[in-house]
ZADRENTOR-87380 format. One line per 5 residues: their letters; for each residue x, y, z of C-alpha. Coordinates in steps of 0.25 Angstrom, whole numbers, m for minus. Each point is the difference from the previous one (the first is absolute). Layout:
% ZADRENTOR-87380
a> X/Y/Z; ...
This chain:
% ZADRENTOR-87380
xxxxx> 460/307/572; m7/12/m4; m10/m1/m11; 0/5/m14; m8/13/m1
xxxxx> m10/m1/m10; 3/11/m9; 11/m7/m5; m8/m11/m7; m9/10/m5
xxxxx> 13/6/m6; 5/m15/m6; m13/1/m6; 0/13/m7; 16/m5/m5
xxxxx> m6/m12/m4; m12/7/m8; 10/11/m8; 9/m11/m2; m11/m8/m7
xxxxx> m2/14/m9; 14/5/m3; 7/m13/0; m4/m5/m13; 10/13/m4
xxxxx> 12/m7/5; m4/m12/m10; m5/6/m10; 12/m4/m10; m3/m17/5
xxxxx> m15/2/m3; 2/7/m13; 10/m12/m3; m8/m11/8; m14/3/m9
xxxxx> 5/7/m12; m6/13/2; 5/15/m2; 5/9/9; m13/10/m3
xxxxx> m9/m15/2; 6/m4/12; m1/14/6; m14/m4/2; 1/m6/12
xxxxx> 3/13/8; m9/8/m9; m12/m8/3; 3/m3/14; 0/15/4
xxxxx> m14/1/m11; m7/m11/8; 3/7/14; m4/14/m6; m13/m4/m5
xxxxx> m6/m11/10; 11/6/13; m13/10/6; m11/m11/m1; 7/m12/4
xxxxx> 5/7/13; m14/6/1; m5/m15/2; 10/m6/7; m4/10/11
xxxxx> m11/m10/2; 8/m9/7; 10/m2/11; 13/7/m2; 9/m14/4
xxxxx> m5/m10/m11; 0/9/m10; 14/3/3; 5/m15/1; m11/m3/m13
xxxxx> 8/10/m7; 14/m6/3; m3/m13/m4; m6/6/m13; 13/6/m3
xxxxx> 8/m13/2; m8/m10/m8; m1/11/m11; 16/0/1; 0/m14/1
xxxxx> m8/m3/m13; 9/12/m7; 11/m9/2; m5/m11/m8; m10/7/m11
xxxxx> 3/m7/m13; m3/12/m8; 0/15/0; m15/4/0; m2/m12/14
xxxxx> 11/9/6; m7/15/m5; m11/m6/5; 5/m3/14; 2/13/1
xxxxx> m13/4/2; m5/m7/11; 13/5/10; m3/14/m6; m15/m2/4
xxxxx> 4/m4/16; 11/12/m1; m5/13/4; m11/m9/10; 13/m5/8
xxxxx> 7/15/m2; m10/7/5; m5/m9/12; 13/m1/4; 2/14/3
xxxxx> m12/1/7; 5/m12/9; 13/7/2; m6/13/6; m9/m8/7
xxxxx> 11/m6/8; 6/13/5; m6/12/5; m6/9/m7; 7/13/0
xxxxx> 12/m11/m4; m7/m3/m14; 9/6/m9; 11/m8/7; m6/m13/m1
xxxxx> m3/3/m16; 15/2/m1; 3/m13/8; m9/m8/m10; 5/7/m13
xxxxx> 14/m5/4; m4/m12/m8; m7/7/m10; 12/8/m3; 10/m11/2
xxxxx> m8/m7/m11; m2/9/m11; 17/3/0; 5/m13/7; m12/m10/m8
xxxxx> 8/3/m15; 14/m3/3; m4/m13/10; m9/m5/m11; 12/m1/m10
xxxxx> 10/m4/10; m8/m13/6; m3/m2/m16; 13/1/m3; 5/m10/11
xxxxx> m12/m8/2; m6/0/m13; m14/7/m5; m10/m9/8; 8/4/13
xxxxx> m2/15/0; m15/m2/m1; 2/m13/11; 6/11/8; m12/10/m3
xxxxx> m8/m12/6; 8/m4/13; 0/16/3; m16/0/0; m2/m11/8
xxxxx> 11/3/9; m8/13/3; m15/m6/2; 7/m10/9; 5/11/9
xxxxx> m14/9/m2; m6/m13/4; 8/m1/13; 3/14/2; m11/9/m4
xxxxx> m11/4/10; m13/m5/m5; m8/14/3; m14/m1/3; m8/4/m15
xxxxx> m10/9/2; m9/5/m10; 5/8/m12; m3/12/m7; m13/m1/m9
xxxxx> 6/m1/m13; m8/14/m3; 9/6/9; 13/m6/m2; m2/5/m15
xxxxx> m6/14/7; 16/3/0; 1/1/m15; m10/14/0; 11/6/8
xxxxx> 8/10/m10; 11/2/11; 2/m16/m2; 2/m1/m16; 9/12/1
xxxxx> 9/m9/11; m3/m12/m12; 6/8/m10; 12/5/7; 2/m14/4
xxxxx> m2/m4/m14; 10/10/m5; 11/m3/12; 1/m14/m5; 0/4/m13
xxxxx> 13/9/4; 4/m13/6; m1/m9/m11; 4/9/m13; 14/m2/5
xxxxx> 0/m11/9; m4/m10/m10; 12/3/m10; 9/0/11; 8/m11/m4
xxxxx> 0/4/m13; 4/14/4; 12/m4/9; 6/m8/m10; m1/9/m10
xxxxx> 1/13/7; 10/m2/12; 8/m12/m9; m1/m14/11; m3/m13/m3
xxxxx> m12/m8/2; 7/m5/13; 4/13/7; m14/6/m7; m7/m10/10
xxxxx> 8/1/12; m3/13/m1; m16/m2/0; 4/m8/13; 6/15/4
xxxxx> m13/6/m5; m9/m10/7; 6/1/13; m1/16/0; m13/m3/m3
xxxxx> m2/m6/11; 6/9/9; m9/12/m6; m13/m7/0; 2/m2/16
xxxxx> 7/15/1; m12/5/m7; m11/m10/9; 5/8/13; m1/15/m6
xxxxx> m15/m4/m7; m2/m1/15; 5/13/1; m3/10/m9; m8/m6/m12
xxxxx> m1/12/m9; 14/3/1; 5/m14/m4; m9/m3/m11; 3/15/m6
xxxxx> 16/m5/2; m1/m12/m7; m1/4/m14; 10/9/3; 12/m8/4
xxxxx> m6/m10/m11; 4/12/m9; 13/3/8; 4/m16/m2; m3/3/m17
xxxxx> 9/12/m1; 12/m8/7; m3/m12/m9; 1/11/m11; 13/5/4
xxxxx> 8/m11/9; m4/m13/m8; 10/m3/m8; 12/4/12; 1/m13/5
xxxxx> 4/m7/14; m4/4/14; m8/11/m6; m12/m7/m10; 0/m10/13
xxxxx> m6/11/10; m7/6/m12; m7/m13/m1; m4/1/16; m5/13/m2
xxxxx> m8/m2/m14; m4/m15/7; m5/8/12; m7/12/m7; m7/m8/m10
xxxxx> m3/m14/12; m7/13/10; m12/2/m11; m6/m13/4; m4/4/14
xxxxx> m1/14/m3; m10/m1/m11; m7/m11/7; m1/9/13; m2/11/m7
xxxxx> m11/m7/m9; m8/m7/11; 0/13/10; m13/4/m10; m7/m13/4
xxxxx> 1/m4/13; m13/m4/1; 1/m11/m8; 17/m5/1; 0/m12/m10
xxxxx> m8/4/m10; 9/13/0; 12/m8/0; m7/m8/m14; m1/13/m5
xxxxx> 14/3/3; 6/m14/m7; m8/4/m13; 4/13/1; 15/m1/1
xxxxx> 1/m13/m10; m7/10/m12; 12/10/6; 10/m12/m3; m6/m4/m14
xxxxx> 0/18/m4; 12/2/6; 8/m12/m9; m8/5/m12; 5/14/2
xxxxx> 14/m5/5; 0/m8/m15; m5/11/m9; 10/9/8; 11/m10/m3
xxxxx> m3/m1/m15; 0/16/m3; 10/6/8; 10/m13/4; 1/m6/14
xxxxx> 3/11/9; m15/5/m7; m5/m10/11; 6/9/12; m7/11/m7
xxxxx> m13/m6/0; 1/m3/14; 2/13/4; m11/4/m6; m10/m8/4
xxxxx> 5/1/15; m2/14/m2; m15/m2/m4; m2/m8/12; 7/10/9
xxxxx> m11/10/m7; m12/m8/2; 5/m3/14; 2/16/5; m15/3/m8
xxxxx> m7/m10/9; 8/6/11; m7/13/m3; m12/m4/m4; m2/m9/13
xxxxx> 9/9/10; m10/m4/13; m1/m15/m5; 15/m2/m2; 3/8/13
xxxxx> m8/m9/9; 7/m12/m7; 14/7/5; m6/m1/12; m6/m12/2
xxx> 14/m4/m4; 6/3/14; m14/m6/8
């Protein structure tokens, strides 16, 4: 019987994480009910998760550096289940705030030394790939987590959505345990020169257009329920089987974009915004006509908006290769302050010029980022040239 490869428990993982984040969005109506609170109050529990990462993400991957890659991964998981489990039974509203901070603490650790494991398991003029095969379940959570959240609520009650959160984190540091090659921890970066990385301008323009990407992302993204009830007139039902659509052309475009990373880098990060742009103006125009066609506008969007994960990620960490996990930390806070501005401007959008105001907004933050992207292109000709290259080593 041919064993499981490792990667795809790093993947479990990474579901199990963004399913821990963007769950709560699935249930948010049973909390607000559950404890009493308000819409805006219970929003706090996505808004302080995605705080927490982008304030401590950096550091704390910084000093897990310190220790072997295996534990730290498996000590994660097991954080992310009893956190999960306890949510289940929190009697009141600020223990289950609360318990939101300590899986957000162990996040961007497990993220980051994940992707590290991932790439180490291939060769490495494969890299981009083995990100791609990993974010499968980065992507898989953040469109599939909501929707299975409120169906296993739904069917099973509120403590089974987080119980399955749970069993999906130890499920994933059981087959890490079994699975995952125990590398040989060498030395790490001094601390002075894992931080070095942050002096390099080159790397805070590849920040901000990651930032800005994700803000693309999100300003429409997190009104897309809202937007395809409203707009293109479905049910709450048909909206969700058609995230299910989204999600799986998410998937499909993470992995396409993985392979043509590999290929040519520059090219597919300039394309990204683009076709995220591309899949706006058809949600503009074909929205509300219904049938097959919203369906395969919804694999397109899913795959446009699902390809920035690696993109960015790639694109991001190509600056700071030198030190890998610590540039991946960077990336989590990054692209989390990139969710938090690009559902702010998605909002304010909303509110002045009406829903389609959202598409807008995402059209011109993608625009931003595909600026900031061609400027470092420019400025860095020889640098991004020899990353090109590299590419196909």
């Amino acid at each position: 019987m041919r064993r499981p490869h490792p990667i795809v428990f790093l993947a479990l993982g990474l579901f199990g994480v963004y399913c821990i984040e963007f769950g709560v969005v699935g249930i948010l109506p049973l909390i607000m009910q559950r404890f009493d609170v308000t819409a805006s109050r219970a929003g706090l529990l996505v808004g302080l998760f995605a705080l927490v990462i982008a304030a401590a993400g950096p550091f704390l991957v910084l000093l897990a550096t310190r220790w072997r890659r295996k534990p730290v991964l498996m000590v994660s998981l097991g954080v992310f289940a009893l956190a999960s489990v306890a949510s289940a039974f929190a009697p009141r509203f600020a223990w289950l705030l609360a318990l939101r901070v300590v899986p957000a603490l162990f996040h961007p650790v497990y993220f980051s030394l994940a992707m590290v494991a991932a790439a180490a398991l291939y060769p490495p003029h494969e890299s981009a790939r083995a990100g791609a095969h990993a974010f499968t379940g980065t992507s898989m959570g953040m469109v599939l987590g909501i929707p299975l959240t409120t169906w296993i609520a739904a069917q099973y009650g509120y403590e089974a959505s987080f119980l399955a959160c749970a069993a999906v984190n130890l499920l994933a540091a059981l087959g890490l345990y079994w699975f995952l090659p125990d590398a040989p921890h060498g030395a790490p970066p001094a601390y002075g020169r894992q931080l070095a990385i942050l002096r390099k301008p080159a790397l805070w323009l590849n920040i901000a257009a990651a930032m800005l990407v994700f803000a693309a992302m999100f300003s429409v993204y997190a009104y897309a329920a809202a937007y395809l009830e409203q707009v293109a007139g479905l049910t709450a039902r048909q909206t969700g089987l058609l995230l299910v659509v989204f999600g799986i052309g998410g998937v499909a475009g993470n992995l396409y974009a993985g392979r043509q990373l590999g290929r040519h880098l520059l090219r597919t990060v300039l394309l990204q915004p683009l076709l995220l742009c591309l899949a706006y103006a058809l949600l503009y125009r074909y929205a509300g006509t219904g049938g097959w066609a919203i369906a395969v506008l919804a694999l397109f969007w899913g795959a446009a908006h699902t390809s920035g994960l690696i993109v960015t990620q790639v694109w991001l960490s190509s600056e700071a290769r030198e030190a890998p996990a610590f540039a991946i930390g960077v990336y989590i806070a990054a692209i989390n302050l990139g969710v938090t501005a690009g559902a702010l401007a998605g909002g304010a959008a909303i509110a002045r010029y009406g829903m389609q105001g959202a598409l807008a907004g995402g059209v011109l933050l993608a625009v931003l980022a595909l600026a900031v992207i061609a400027l470092k292109a420019m400025l860095y000709r020889a640098t991004a040239l020899d990353v090109v290259g590299n590419a196909h080593q």
